[in-house]
MARGU-318822 format. One record per residue (C-alpha): x, y, z. Coordinates in pm, whole numbers, plus 50000, padded with zeros to 5 digits. Layout:
+-------+-------+-------+
|  east | north |    up |
+-------+-------+-------+
|     X |     Y |     Z |
...
+-------+-------+-------+
END
This chain:
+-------+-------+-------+
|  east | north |    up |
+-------+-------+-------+
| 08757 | 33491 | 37437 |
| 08595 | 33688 | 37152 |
| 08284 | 33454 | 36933 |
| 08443 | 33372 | 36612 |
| 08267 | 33576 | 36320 |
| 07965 | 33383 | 36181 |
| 08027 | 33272 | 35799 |
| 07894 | 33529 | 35520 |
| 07699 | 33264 | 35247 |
| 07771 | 33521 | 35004 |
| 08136 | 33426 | 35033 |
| 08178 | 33131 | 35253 |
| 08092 | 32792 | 35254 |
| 07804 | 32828 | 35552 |
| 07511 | 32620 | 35688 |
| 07182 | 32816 | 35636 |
| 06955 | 32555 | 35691 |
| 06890 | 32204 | 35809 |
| 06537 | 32012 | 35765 |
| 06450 | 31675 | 35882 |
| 06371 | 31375 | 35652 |
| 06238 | 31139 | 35859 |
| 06076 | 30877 | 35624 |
| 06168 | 30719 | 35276 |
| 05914 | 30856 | 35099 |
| 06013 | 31169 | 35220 |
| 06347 | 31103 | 35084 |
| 06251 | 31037 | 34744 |
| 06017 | 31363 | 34738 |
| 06343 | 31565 | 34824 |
| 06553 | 31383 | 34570 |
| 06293 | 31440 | 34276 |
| 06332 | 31809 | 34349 |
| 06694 | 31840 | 34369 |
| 06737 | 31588 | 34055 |
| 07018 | 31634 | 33809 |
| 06957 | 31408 | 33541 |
| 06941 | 31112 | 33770 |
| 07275 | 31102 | 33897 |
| 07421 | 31079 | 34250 |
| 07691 | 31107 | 34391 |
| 07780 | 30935 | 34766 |
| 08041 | 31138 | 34956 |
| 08162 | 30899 | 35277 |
| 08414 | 31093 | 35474 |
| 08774 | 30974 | 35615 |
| 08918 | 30935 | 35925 |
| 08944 | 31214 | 36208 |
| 08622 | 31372 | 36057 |
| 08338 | 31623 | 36256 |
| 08073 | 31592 | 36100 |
| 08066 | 31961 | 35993 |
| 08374 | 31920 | 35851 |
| 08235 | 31654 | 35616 |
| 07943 | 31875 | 35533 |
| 08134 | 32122 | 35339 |
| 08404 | 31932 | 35275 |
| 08129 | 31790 | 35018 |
| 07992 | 32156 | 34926 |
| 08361 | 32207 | 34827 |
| 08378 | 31935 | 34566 |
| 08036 | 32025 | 34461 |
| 08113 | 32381 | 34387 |
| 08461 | 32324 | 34268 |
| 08413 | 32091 | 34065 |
| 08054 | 32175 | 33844 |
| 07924 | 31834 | 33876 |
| 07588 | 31790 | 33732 |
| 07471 | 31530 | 33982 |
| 07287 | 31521 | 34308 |
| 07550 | 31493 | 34620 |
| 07440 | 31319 | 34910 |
| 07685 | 31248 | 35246 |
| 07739 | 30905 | 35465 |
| 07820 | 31020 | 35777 |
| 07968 | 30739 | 36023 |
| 08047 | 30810 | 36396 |
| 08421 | 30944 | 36322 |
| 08559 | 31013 | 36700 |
| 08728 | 31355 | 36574 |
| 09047 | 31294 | 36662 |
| 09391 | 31168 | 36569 |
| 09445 | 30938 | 36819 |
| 09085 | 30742 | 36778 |
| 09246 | 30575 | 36482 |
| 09090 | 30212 | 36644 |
| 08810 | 30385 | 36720 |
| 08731 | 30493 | 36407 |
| 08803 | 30176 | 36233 |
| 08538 | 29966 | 36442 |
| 08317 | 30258 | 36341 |
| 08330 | 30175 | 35985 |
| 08266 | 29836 | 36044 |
| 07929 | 29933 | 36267 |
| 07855 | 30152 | 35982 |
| 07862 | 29908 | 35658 |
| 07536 | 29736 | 35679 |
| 07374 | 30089 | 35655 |
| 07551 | 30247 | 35385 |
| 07489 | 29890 | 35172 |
| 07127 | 29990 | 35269 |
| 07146 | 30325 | 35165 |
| 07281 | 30233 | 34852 |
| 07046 | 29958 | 34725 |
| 06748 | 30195 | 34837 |
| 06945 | 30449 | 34549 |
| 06960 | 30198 | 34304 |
| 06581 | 30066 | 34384 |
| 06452 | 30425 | 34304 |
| 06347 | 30467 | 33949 |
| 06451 | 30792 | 33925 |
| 06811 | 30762 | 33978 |
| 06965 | 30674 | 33621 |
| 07350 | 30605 | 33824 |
| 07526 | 30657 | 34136 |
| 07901 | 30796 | 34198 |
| 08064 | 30679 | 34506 |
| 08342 | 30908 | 34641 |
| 08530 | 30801 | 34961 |
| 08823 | 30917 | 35125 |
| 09053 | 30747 | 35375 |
| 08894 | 30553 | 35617 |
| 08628 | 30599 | 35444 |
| 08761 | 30405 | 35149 |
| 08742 | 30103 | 35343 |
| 08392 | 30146 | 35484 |
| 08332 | 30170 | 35067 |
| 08481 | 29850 | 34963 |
| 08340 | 29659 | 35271 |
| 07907 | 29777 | 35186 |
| 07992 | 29692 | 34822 |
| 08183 | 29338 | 34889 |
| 07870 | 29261 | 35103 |
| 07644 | 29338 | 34854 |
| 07844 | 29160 | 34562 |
| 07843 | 28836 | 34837 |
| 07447 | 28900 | 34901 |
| 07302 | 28983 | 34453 |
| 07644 | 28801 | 34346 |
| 07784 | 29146 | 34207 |
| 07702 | 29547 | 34291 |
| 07425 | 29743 | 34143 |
| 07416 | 29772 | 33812 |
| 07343 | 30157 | 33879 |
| 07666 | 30153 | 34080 |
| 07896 | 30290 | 33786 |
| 08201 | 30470 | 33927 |
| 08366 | 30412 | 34287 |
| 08654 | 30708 | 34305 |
| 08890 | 30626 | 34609 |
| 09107 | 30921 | 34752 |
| 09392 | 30807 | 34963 |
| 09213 | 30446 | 35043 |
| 09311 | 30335 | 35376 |
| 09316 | 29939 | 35311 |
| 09565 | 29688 | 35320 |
| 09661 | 29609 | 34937 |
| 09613 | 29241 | 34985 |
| 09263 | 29293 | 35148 |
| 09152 | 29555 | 34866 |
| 09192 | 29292 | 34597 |
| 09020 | 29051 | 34832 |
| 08709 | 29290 | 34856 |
| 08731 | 29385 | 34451 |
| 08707 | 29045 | 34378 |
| 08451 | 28906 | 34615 |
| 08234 | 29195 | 34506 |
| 08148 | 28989 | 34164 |
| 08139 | 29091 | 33848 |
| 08039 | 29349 | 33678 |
| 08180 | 29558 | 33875 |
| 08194 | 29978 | 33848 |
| 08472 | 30183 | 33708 |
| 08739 | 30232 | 33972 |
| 08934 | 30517 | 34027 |
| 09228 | 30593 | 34299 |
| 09403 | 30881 | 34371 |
| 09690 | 30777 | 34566 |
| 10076 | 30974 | 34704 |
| 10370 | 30847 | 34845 |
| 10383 | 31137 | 35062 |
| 10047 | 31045 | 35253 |
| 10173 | 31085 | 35665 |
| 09820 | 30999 | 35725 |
| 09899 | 30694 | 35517 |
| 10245 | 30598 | 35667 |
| 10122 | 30622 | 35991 |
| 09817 | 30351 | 35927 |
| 10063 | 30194 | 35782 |
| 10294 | 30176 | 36129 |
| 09957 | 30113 | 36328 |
| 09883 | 29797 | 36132 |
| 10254 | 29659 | 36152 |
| 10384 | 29766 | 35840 |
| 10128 | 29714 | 35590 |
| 10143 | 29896 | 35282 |
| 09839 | 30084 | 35207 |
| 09646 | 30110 | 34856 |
| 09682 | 30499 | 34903 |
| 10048 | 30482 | 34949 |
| 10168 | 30256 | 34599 |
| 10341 | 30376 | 34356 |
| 10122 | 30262 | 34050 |
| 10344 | 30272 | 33770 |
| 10589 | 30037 | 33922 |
| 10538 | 29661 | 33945 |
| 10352 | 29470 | 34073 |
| 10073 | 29729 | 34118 |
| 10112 | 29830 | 33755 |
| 10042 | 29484 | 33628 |
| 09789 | 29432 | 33875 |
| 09564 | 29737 | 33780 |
| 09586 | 29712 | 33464 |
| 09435 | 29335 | 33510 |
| 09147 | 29470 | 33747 |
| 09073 | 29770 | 33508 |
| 09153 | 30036 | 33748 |
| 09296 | 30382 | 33702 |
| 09549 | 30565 | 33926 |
| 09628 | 30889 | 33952 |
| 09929 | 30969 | 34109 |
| 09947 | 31268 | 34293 |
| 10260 | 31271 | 34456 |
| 10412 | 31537 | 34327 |
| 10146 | 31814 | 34370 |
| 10178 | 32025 | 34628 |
| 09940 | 32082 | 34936 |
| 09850 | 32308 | 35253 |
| 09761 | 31946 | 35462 |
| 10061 | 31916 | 35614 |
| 09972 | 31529 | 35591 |
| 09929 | 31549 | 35248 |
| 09613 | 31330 | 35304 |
| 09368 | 31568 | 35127 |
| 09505 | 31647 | 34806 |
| 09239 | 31501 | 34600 |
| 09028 | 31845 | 34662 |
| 09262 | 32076 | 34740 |
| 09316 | 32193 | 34369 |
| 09012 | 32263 | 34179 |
| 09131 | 32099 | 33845 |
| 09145 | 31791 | 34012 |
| 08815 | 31811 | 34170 |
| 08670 | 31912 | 33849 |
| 08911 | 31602 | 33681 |
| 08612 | 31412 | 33936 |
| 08306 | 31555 | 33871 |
| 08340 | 31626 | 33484 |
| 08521 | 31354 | 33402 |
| 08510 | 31087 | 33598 |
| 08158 | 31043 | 33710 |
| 08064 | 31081 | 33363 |
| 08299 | 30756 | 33263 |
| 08515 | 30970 | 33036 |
| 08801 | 30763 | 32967 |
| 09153 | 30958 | 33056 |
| 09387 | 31117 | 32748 |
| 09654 | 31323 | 32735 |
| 09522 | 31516 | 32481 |
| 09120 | 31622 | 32617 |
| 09251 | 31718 | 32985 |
| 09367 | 32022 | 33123 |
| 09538 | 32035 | 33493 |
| 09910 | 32179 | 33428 |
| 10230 | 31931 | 33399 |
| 10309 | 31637 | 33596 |
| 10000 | 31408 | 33724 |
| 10133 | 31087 | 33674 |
| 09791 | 30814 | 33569 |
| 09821 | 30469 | 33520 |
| 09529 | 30370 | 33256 |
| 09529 | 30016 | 33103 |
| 09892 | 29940 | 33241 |
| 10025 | 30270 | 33051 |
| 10172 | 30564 | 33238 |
| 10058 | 30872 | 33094 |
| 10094 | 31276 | 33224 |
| 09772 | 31401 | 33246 |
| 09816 | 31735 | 33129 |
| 09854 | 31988 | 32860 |
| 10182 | 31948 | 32806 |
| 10302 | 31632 | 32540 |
| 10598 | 31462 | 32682 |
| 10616 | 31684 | 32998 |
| 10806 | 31444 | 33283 |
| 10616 | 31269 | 33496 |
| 10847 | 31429 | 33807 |
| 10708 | 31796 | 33690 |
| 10513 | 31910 | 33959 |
| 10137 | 32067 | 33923 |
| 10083 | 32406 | 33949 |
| 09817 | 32463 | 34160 |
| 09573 | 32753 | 34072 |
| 09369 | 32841 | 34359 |
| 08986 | 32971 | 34240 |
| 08800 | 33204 | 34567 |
| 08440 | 33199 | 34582 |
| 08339 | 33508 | 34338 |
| 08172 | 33813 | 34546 |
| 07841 | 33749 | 34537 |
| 07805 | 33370 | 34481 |
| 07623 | 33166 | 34670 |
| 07717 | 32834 | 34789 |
| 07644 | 32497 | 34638 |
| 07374 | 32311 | 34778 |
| 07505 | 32019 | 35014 |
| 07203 | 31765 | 34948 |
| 07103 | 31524 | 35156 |
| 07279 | 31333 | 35421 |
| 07225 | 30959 | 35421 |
| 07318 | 30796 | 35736 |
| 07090 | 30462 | 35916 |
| 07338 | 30493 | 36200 |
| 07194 | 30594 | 36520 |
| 07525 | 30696 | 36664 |
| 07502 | 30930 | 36336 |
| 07309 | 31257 | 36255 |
| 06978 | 31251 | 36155 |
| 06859 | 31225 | 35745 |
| 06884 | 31575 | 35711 |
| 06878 | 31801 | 35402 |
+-------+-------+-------+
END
């Protein structure tokens, strides 16, 4: 069998280096170099994830979407495969305690002004469950904690509001992204007997409309755009307006209007209990469906940096850079 062709970093998303960080200080030397502003953003992968996968799964959003933060990935022991669903699961739980570590050592550095948190799937839950630990340890999250952007969430409904509210108050801006047409979704959702999964609501109908507009969360609704994941479970960064929608807009606490956002017809968002297109278009239907613009790496430029991985998990990779 013929060696697949190595990636071109001129044109691909590649790997061209990995150094060891192996002590805090260390760390925080690396950070102060890479800084942007103080921000951060957390990337914690899903379910079903390599680890390589995650890696430029991250570079993606970075590039795509012009974020001026500094990214950093949670990695968590992710078996790789679809049928370590359990598997994965108990991973998460093995894996909280460190990323609530992680986080707080963030928010203890002086240089960090705020932290992002973006998790996907499985990953969602592995969120909520560090940040409910820490609300139950301080008696609410880090101040420096500001917005928590869910794609897809894998959790239970009843259990998510169980974690939002033991996590105290104040809490940060929350953000879903969630479709109706998540397989991924529907099949967690036969696993665990039939329980409806955050990812999976429709948000503009009751009771979940009433009920985010009480907690102060946004959805986004992105069942009608259309995707290459035949599971529809990866939408979130599949378009580049709607990874850009992340990094330009929502890490920077931009509230969301019809009128200052531009990602074609047809995203439905839920904001304050009001349904709202978020698009160019006034009065387009909600039912329209995105037109998805794909954007190739330009000849000649170079990929985004990655930025450092955080992990304390020994099952894990190493703090690399």
């Amino acid at each position: 069998m013929a060696e697949a062709p190595a990636s071109d970093p001129a044109t691909d998303f590649a790997v061209t280096r990995v150094n060891q960080i192996a002590t805090l200080a260390q760390g925080r030397a690396w950070f102060q170099t890479h800084d942007q502003g103080g921000h951060a953003l957390v990337f914690i992968h899903g379910f079903n994830n390599k680890y390589e996968d995650s890696v430029f799964r991250l570079a993606q959003i970075v590039h795509d979407s012009g974020m001026q933060a500094t990214p950093m990935l949670f990695t968590w022991p992710s078996r790789a495969q679809l049928t370590g669903y359990e598997y994965d699961k108990e991973s998460t739980n093995y894996s909280r305690t460190a990323l609530e570590q992680s986080l707080r050592v963030l928010a203890e550095d002086k240089s960090i002004k705020d932290i992002t948190i973006l998790a996907h799937s499985m990953g969602t839950w592995l969120a909520m469950e560090s940040l409910r630990q820490m609300g139950i340890r301080d008696g609410h999250v880090s101040s420096k904690i500001r917005d928590v952007i869910l794609a897809s969430p894998d959790i239970d409904v009843e259990v998510f509001a169980k974690q939002f509210v033991e996590m105290g108050a104040p809490r940060p801006k929350f953000t879903i992204f969630v479709s109706q047409d998540d397989r991924a979704l529907a099949l967690s959702s036969f696993i665990t007997g039939g329980i409806q999964r955050v990812g999976a609501i429709n948000p503009a109908e009751e009771p979940y409309r009433s009920r985010l507009e009480r907690a102060g969360i946004t959805a986004i609704d992105l069942t009608k755009v259309k995707s290459g994941d035949r599971l529809n479970h990866g939408k979130f960064a599949e378009s580049p307006e709607i990874v850009q929608l992340i990094g330009q807009r929502l890490m920077t606490g931009q509230t969301l209007t019809d009128s200052n956002i531009t990602l074609g017809d047809g995203v439905a968002a839920v904001v304050g209990g009001t349904v709202r297109t978020v698009g160019t278009v006034a009065g387009a239907a909600v039912a329209a469906p995105l037109t998805i613009v794909e954007h190739p790496l330009p000849p000649g430029k170079k990929p985004a940096d990655v930025g450092q991985t955080l992990t304390e998990d020994p099952q894990s990779k190493p703090l690399t850079q």
